[in-house]
Backbone as a chain_set.jsonl record, in Angstrom:
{"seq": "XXXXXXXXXXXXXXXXXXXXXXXXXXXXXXXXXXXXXXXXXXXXXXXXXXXXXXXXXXXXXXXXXXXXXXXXXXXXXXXXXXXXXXXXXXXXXXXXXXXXXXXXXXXXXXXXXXXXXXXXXXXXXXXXXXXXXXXXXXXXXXXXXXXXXXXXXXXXXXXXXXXXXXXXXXXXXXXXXXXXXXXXXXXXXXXXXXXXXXXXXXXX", "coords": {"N": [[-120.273, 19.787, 126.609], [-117.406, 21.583, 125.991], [-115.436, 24.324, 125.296], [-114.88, 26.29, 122.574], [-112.818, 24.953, 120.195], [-109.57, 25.9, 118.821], [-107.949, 25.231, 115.681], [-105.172, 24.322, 113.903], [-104.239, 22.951, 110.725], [-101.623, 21.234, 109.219], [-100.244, 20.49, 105.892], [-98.615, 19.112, 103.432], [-98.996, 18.827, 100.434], [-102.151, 17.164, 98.218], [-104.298, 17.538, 100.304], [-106.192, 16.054, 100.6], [-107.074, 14.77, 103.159], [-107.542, 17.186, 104.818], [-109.68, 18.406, 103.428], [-111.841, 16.699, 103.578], [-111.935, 16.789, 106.467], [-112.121, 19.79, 107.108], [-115.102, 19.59, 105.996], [-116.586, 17.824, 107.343], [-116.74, 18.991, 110.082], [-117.702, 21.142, 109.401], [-120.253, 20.242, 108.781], [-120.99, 18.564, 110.586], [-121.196, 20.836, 112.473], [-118.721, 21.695, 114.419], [-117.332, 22.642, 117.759], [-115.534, 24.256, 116.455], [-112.747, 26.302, 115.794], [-111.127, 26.947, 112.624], [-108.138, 27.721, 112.214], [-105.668, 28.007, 110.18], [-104.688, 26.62, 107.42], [-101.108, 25.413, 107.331], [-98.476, 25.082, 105.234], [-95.37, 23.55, 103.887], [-94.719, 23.471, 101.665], [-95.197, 25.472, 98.928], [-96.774, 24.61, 96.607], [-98.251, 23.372, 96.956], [-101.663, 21.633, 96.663], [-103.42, 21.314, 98.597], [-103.241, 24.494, 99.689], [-105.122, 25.993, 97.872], [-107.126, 24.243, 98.287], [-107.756, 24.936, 100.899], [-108.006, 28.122, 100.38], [-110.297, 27.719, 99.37], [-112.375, 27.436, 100.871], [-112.062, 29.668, 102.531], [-110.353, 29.664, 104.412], [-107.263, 30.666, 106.287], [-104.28, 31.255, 104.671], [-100.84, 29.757, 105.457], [-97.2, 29.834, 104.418], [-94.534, 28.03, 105.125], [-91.813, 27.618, 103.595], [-90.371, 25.105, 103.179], [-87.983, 24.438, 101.037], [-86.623, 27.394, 100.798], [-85.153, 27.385, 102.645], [-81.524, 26.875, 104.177], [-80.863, 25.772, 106.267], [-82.276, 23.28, 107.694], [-82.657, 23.513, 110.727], [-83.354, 26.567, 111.085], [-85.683, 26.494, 109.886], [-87.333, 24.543, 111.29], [-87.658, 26.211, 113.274], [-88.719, 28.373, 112.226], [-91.034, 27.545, 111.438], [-92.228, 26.387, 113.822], [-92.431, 29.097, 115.373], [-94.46, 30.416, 114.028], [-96.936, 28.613, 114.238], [-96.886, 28.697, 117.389], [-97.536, 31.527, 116.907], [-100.745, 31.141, 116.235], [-101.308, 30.022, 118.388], [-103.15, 27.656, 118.883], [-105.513, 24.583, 120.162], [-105.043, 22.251, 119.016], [-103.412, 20.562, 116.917], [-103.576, 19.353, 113.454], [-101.737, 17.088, 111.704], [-101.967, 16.369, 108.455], [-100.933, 14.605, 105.675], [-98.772, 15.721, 106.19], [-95.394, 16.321, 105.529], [-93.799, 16.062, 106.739], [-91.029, 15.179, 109.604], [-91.965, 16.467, 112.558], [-90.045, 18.0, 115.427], [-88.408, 17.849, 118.22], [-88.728, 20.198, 120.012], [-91.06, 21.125, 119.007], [-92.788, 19.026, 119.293], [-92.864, 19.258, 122.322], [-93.838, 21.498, 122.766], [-96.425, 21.539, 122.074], [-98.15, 19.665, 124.135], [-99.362, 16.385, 123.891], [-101.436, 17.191, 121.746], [-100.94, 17.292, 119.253], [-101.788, 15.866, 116.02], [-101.777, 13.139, 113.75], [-102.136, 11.118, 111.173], [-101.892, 8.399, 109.773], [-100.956, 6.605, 107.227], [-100.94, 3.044, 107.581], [-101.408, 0.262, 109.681], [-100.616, 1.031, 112.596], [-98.437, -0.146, 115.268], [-97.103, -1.123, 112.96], [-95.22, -0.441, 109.968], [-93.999, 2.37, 110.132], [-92.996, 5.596, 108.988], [-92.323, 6.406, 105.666], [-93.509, 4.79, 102.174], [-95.278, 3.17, 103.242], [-97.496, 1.559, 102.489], [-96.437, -0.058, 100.19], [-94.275, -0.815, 101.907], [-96.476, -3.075, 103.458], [-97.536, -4.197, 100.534], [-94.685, -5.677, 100.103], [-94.287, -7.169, 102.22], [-96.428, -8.965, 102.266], [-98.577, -8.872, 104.149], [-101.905, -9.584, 104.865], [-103.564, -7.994, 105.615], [-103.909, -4.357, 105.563], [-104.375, -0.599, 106.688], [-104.807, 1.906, 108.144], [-104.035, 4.818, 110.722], [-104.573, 6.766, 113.055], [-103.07, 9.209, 115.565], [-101.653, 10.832, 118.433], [-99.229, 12.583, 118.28], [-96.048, 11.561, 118.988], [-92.234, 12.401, 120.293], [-90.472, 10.925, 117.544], [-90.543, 8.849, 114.893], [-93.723, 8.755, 113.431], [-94.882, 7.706, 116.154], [-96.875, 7.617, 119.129], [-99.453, 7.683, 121.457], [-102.375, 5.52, 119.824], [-105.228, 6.665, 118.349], [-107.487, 6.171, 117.099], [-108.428, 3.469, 114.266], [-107.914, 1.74, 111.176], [-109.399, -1.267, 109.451], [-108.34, -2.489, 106.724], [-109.351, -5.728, 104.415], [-106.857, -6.528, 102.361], [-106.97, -6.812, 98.528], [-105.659, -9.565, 96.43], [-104.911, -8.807, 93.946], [-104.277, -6.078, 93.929], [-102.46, -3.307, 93.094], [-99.765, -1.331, 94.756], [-100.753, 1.471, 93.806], [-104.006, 0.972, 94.016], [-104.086, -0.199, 97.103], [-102.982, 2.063, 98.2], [-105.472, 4.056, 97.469], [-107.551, 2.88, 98.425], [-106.91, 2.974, 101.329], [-106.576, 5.703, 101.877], [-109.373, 6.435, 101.557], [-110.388, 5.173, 103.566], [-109.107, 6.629, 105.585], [-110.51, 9.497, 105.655], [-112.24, 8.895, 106.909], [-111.56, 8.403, 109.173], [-109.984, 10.023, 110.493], [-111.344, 12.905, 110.942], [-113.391, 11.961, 112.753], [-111.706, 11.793, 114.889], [-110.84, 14.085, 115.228], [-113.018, 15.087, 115.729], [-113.614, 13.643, 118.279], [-111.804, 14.769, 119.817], [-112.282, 17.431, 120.295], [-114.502, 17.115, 121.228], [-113.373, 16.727, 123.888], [-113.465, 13.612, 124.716], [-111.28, 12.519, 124.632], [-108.889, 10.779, 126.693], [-105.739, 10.123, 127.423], [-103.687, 7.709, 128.752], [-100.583, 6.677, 130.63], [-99.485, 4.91, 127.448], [-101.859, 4.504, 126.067], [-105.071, 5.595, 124.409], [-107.867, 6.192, 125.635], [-111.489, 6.432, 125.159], [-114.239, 8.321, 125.863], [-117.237, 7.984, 126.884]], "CA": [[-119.412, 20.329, 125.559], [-116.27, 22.352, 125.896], [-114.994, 25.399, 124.581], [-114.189, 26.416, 121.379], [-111.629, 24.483, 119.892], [-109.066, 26.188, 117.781], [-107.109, 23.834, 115.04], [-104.052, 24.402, 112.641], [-103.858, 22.101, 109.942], [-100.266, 20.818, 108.583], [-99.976, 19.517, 104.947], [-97.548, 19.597, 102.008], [-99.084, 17.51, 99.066], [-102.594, 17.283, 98.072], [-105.101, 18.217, 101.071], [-107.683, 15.68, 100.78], [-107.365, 14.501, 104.396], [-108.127, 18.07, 104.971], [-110.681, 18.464, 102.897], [-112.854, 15.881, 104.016], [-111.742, 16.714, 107.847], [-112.868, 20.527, 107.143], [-116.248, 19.545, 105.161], [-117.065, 17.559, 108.383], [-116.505, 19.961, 110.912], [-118.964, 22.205, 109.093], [-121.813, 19.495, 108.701], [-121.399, 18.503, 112.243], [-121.175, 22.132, 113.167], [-118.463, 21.441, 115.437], [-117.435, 23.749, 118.444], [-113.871, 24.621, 116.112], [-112.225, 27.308, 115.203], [-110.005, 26.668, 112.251], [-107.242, 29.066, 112.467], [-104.901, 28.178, 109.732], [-103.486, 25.692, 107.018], [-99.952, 25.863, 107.326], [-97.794, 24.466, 104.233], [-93.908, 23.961, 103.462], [-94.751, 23.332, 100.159], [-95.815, 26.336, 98.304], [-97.392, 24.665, 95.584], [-99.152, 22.205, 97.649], [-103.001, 21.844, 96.399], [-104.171, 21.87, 100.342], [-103.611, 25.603, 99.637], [-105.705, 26.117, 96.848], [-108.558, 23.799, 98.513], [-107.861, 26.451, 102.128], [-108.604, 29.099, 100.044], [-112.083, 27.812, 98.478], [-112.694, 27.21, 101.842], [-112.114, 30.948, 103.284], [-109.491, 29.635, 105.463], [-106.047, 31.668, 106.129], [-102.911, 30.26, 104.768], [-99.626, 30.481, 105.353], [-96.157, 28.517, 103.594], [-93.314, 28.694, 105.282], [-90.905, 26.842, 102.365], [-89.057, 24.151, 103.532], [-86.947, 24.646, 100.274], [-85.731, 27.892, 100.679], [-83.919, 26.874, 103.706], [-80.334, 26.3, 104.134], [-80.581, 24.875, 107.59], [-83.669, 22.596, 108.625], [-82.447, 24.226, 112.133], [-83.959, 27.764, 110.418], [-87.079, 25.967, 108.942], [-88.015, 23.925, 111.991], [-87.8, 26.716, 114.197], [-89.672, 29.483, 112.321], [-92.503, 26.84, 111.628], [-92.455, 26.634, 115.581], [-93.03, 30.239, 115.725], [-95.772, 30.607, 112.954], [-98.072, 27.498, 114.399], [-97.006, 28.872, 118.502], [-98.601, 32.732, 116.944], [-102.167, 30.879, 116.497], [-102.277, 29.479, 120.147], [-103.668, 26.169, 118.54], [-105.734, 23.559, 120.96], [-105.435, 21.189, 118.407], [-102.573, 20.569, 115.494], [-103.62, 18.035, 112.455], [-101.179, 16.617, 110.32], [-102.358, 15.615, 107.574], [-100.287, 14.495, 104.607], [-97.493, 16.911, 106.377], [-94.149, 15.072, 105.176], [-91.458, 16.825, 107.524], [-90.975, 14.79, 111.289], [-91.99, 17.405, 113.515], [-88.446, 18.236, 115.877], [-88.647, 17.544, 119.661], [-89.278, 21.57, 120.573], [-92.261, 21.355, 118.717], [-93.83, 18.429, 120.029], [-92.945, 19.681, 123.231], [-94.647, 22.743, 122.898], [-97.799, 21.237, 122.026], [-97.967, 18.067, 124.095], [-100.444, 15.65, 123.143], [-102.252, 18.302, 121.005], [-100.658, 17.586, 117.802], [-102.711, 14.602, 115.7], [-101.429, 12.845, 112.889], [-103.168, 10.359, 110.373], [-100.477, 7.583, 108.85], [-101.707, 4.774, 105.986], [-101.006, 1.553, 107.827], [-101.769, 0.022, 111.455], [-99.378, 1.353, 113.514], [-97.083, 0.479, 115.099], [-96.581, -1.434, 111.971], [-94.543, 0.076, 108.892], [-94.029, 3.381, 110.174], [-92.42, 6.296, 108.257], [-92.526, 6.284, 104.098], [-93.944, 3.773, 101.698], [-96.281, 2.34, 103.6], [-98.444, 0.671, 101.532], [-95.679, -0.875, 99.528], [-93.911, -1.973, 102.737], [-96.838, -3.577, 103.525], [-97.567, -5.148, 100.184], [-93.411, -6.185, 99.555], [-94.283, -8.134, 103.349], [-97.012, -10.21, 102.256], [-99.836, -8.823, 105.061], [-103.348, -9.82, 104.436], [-104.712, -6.828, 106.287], [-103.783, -3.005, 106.028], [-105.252, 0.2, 107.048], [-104.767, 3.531, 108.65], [-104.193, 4.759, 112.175], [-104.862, 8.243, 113.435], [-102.548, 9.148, 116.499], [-101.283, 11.621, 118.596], [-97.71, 12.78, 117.963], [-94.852, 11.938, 120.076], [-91.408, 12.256, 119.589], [-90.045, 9.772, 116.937], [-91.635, 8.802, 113.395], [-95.554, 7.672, 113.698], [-95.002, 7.253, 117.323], [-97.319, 8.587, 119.932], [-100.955, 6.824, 121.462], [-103.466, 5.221, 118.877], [-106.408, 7.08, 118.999], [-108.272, 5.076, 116.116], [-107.76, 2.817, 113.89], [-109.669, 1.148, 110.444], [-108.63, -1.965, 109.13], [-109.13, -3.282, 105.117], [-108.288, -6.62, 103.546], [-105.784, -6.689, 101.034], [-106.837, -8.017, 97.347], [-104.255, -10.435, 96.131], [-104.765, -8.052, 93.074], [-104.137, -4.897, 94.216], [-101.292, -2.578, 93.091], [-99.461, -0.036, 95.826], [-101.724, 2.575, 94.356], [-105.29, 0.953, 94.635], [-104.133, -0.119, 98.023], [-103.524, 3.718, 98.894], [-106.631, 4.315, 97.243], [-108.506, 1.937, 99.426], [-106.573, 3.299, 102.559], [-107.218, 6.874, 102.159], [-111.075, 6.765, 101.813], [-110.548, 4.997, 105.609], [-108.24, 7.824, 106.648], [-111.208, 10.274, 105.155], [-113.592, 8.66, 107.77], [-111.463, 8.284, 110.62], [-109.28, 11.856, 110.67], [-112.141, 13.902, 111.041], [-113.857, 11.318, 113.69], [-110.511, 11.555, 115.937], [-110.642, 15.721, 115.953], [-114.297, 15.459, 116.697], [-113.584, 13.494, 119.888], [-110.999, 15.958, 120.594], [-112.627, 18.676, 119.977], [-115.797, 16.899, 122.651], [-113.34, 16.177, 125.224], [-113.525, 12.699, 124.898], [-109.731, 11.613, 124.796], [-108.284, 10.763, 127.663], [-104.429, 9.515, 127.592], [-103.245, 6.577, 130.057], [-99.739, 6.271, 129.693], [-99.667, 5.565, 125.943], [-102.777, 4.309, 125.553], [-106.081, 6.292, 124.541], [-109.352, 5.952, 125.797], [-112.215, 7.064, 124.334], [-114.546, 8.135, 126.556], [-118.698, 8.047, 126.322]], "C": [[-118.53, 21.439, 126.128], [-116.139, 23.384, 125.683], [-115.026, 25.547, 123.781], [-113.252, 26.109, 121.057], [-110.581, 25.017, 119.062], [-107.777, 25.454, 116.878], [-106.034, 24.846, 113.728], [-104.203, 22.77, 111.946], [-102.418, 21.895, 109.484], [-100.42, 20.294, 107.539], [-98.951, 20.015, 103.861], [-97.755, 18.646, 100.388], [-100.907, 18.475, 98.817], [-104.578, 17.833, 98.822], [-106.484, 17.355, 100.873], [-108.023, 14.974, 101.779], [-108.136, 15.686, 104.871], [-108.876, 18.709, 104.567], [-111.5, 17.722, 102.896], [-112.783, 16.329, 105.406], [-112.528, 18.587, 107.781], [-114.579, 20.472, 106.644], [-116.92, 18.192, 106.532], [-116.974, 18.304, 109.342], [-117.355, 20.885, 110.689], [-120.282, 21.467, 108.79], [-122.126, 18.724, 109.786], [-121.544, 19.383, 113.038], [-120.6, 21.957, 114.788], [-118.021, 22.747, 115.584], [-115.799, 23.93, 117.934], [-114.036, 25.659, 115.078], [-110.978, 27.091, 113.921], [-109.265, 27.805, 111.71], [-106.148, 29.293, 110.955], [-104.792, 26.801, 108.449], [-102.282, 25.795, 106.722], [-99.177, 24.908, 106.196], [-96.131, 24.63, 104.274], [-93.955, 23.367, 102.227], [-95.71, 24.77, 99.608], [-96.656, 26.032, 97.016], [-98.418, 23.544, 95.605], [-101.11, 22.376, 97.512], [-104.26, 22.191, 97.406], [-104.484, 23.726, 100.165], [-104.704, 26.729, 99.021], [-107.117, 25.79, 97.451], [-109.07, 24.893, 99.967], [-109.088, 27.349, 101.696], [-109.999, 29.134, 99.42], [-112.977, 27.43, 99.619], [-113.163, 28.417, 102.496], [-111.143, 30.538, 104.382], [-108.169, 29.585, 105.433], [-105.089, 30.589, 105.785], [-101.623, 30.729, 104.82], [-98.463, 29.333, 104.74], [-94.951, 29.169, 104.566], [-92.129, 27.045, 104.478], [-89.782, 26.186, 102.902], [-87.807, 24.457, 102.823], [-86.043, 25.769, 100.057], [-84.919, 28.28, 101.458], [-82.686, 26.752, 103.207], [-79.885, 25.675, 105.103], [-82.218, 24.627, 107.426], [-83.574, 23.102, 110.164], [-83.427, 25.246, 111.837], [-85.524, 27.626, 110.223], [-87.685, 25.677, 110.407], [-88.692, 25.192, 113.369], [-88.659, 28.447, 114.058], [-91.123, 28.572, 111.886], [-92.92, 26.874, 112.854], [-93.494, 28.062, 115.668], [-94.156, 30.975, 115.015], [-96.894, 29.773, 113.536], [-98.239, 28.336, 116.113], [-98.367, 30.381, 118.444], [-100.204, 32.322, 116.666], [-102.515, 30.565, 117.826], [-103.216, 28.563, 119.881], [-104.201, 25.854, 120.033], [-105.002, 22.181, 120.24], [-104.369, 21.732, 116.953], [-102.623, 19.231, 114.967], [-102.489, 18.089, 111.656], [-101.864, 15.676, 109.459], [-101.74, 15.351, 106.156], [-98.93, 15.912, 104.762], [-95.841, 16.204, 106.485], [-92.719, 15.5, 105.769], [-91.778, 16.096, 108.988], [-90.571, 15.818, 111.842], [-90.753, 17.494, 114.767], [-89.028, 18.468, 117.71], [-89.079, 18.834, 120.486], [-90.374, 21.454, 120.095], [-93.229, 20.701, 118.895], [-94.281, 18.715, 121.468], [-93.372, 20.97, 123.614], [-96.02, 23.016, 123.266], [-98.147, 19.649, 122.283], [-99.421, 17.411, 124.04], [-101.817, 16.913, 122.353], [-101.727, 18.097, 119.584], [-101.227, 15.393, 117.178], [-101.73, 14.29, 114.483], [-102.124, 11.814, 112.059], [-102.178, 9.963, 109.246], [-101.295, 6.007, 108.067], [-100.874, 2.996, 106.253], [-101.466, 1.268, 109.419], [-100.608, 0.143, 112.296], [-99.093, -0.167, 114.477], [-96.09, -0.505, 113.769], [-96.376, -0.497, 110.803], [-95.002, 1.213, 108.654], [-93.291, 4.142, 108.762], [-93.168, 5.982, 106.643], [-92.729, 5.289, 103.28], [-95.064, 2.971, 102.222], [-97.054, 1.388, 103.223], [-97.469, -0.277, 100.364], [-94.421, -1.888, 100.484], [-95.225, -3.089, 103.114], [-97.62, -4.902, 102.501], [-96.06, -6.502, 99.915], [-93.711, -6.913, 100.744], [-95.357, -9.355, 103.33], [-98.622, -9.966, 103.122], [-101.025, -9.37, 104.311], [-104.448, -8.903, 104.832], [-103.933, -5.611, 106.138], [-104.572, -1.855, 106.627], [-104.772, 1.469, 107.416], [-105.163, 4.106, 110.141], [-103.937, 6.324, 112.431], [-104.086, 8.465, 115.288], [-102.426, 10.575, 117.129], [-99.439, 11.668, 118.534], [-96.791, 12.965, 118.759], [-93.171, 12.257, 119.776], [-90.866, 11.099, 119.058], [-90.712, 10.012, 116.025], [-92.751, 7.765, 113.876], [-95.356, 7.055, 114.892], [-96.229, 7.886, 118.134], [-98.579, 7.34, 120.218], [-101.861, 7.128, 120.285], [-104.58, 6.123, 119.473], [-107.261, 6.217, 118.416], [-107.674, 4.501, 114.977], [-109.054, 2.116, 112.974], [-108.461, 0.098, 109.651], [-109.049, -2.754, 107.655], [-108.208, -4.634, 104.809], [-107.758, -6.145, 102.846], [-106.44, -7.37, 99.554], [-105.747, -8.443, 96.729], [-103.951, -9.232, 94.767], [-104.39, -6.955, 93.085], [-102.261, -4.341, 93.943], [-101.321, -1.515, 94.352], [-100.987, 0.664, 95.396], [-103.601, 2.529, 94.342], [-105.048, 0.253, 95.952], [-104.421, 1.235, 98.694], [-104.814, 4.222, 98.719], [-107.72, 3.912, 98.637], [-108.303, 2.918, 101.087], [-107.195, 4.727, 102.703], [-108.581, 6.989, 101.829], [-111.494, 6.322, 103.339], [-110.148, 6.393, 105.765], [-109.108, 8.913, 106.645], [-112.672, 10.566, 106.688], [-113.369, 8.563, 109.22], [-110.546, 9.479, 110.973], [-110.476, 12.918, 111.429], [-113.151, 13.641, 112.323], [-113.247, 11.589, 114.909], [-110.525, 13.08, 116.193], [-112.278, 16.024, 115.955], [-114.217, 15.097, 118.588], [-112.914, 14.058, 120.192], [-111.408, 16.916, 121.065], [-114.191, 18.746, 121.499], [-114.963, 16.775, 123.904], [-113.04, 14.869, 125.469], [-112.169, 11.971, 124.582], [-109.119, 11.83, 126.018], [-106.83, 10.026, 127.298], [-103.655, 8.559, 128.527], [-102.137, 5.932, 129.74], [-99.61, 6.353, 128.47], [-100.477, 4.702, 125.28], [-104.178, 5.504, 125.576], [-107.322, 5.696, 125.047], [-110.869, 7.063, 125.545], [-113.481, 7.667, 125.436], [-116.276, 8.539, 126.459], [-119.309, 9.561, 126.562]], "O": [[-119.129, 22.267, 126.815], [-117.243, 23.845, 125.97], [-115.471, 24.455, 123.43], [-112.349, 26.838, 121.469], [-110.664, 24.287, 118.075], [-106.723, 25.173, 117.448], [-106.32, 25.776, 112.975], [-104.258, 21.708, 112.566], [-102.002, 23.049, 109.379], [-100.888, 19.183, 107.787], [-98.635, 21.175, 103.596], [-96.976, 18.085, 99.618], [-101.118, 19.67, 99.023], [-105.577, 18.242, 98.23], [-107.613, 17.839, 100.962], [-109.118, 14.415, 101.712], [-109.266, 15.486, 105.316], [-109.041, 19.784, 105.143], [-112.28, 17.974, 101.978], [-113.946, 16.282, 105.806], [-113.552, 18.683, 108.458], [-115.269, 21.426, 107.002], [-118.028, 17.765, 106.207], [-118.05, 17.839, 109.719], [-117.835, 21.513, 111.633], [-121.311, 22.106, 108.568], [-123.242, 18.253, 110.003], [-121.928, 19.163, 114.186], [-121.223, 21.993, 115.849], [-118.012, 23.671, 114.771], [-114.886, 23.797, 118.749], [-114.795, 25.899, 114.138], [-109.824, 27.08, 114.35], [-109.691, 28.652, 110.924], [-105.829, 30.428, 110.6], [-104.878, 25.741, 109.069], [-102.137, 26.367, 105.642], [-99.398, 23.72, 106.432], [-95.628, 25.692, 104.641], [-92.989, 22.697, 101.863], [-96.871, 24.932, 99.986], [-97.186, 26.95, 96.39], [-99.114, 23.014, 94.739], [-101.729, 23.167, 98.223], [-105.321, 22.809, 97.317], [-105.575, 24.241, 100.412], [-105.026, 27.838, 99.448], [-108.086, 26.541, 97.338], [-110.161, 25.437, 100.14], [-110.252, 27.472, 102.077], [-110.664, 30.107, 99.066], [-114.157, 27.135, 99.433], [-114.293, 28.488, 102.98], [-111.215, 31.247, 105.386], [-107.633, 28.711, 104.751], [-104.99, 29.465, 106.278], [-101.245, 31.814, 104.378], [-98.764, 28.147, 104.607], [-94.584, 30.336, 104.703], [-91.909, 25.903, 104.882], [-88.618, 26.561, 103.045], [-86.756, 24.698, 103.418], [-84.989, 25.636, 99.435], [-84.101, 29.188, 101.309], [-82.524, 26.549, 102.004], [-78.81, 25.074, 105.102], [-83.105, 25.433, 107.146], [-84.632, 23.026, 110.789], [-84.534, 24.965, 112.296], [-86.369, 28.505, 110.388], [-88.519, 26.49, 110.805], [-89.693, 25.115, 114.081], [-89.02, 29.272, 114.898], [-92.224, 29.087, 112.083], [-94.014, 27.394, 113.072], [-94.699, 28.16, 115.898], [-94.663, 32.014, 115.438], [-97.994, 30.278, 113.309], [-99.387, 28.674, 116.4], [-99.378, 30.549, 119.126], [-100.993, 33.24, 116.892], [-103.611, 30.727, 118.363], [-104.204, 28.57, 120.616], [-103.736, 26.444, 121.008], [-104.508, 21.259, 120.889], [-104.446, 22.743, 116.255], [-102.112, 18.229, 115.468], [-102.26, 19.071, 110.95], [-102.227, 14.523, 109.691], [-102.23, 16.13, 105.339], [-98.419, 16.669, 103.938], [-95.346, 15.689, 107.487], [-91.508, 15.421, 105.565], [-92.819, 16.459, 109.537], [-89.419, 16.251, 111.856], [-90.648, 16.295, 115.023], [-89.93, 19.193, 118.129], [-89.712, 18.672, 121.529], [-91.151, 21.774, 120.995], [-94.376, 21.142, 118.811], [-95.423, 18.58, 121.907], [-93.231, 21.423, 124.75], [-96.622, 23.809, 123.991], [-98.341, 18.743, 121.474], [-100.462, 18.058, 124.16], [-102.955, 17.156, 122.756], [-102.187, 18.856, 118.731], [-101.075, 14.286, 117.695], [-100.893, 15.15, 114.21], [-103.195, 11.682, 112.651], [-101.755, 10.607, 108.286], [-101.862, 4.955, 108.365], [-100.45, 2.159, 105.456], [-101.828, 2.17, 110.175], [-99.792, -0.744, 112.551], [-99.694, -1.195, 114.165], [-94.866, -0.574, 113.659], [-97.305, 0.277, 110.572], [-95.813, 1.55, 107.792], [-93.055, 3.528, 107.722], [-94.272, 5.464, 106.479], [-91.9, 4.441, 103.611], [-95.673, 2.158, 101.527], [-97.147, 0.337, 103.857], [-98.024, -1.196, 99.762], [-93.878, -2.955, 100.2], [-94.79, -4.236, 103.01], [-98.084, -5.965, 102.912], [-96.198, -7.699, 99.661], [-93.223, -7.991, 100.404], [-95.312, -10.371, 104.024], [-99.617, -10.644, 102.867], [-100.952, -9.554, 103.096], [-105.654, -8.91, 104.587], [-102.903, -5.798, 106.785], [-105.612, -2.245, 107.157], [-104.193, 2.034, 106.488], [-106.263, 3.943, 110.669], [-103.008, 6.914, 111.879], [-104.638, 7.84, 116.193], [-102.978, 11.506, 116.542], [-98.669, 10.737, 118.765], [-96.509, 14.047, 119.276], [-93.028, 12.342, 118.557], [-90.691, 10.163, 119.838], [-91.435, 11.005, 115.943], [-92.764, 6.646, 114.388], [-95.596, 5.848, 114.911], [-96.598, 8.922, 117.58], [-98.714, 6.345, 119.506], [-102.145, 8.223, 119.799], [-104.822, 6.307, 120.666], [-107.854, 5.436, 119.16], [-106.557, 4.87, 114.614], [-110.23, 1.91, 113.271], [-107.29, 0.333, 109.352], [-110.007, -3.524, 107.587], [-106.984, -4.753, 104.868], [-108.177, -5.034, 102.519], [-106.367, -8.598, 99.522], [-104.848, -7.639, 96.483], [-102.8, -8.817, 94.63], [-104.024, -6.616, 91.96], [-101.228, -4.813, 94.418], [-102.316, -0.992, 94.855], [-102.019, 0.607, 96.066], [-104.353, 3.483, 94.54], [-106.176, -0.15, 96.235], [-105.385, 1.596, 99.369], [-105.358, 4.803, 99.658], [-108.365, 4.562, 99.46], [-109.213, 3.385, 101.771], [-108.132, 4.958, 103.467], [-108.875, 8.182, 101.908], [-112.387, 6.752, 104.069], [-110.976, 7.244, 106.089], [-108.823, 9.667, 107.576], [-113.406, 11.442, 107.146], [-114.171, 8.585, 110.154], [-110.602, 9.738, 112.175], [-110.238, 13.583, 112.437], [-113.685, 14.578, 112.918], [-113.916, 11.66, 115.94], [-110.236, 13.433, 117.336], [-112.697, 17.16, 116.178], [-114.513, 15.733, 119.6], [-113.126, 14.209, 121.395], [-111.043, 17.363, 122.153], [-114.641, 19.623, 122.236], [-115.566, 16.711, 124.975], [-112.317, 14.706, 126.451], [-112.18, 10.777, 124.283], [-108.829, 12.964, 126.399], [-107.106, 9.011, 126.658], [-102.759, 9.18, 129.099], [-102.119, 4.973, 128.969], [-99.571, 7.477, 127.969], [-100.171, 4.158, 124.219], [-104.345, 6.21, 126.57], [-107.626, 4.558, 124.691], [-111.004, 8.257, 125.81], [-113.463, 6.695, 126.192], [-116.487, 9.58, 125.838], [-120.451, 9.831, 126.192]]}, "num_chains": 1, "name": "protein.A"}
């Protein structure tokens, strides 16, 4: 075992990636430090669940930008003042800007509701039912530049019921993403990712 890991979270919605991903981390009593959840939504429920947590938050408000230049680059300098190992996105809905991946290279995680590198970006679950698939799921990566690019780390895969609306697909998907988010910054957190090219390997 490693060091002490220290993690920023990213979200702007409802925080229940990160609330299953912190509530493992403390019943595996892993070796992490979590430093932060960082929001550009100020009214984002992640903040709310932080704080019943005991863990620091900060917003820096996408909206009261007038440049995304402004925004992208004091988020930079809010996530660089923790000195992160380890940055989760989780339900964080802004594409991170090429200084900031490059800041923190392969260190920043992400966790997207379909099988990569199929039907990246927004909708997901409704591109994948408007296409017909018979299989979806949820793929946990590291973040490169581009949308939902970067090496798979894991990956969970559900049928489809012919019945299923968009939102008991999402349903379905995020109770995977619940089980494999928190799996993917344990092996981080052990050491056990190695990078080869832009594939991962997991390693025993």
């Amino acid at each position: 075992m490693g060091k002490t890991k220290r993690i920023v979270f990213l979200a702007s919605g409802r925080g229940s990636n990160f609330s299953a991903s912190v509530e493992y981390i403390r019943k595996k009593k892993l070796k992490v430090e979590i430093l932060a959840l960082v929001s550009d939504n100020p009214d984002a429920k992640a903040l709310a669940i932080a704080e019943k947590f005991g863990i620091p938050t900060k917003v820096v408000p996408y909206s009261s930008y007038s440049s995304k230049l402004d925004y992208h680059r004091d988020l930079l300098r809010v996530v660089e003042a923790f000195r992160p190992d380890l940055i989760v996105a989780c339900g964080y809905m802004r594409i991170l800007k090429p200084d900031f991946v490059q800041s923190f290279p392969n260190q920043i995680m992400n966790v997207h509701p379909s099988l990569l590198p199929a039907f990246p970006g927004l909708d997901s679950q409704k591109q994948a039912l408007d296409y017909g698939v018979k299989v979806a799921g949820c793929t946990v990566h590291f973040v490169w530049e581009g949308v939902d690019t970067g090496p798979i780390i894991l990956q969970k895969a559900i049928a489809i019921r012919p019945e299923w609306t968009e939102k008991e697909l999402s349903l379905a998907i995020l109770k995977e993403e619940h089980e494999i988010l928190p799996l993917a910054i344990q092996l981080f957190c052990e050491d056990k990712l190695k990078i080869k090219e832009r594939k991962v390997e997991i390693l025993k």
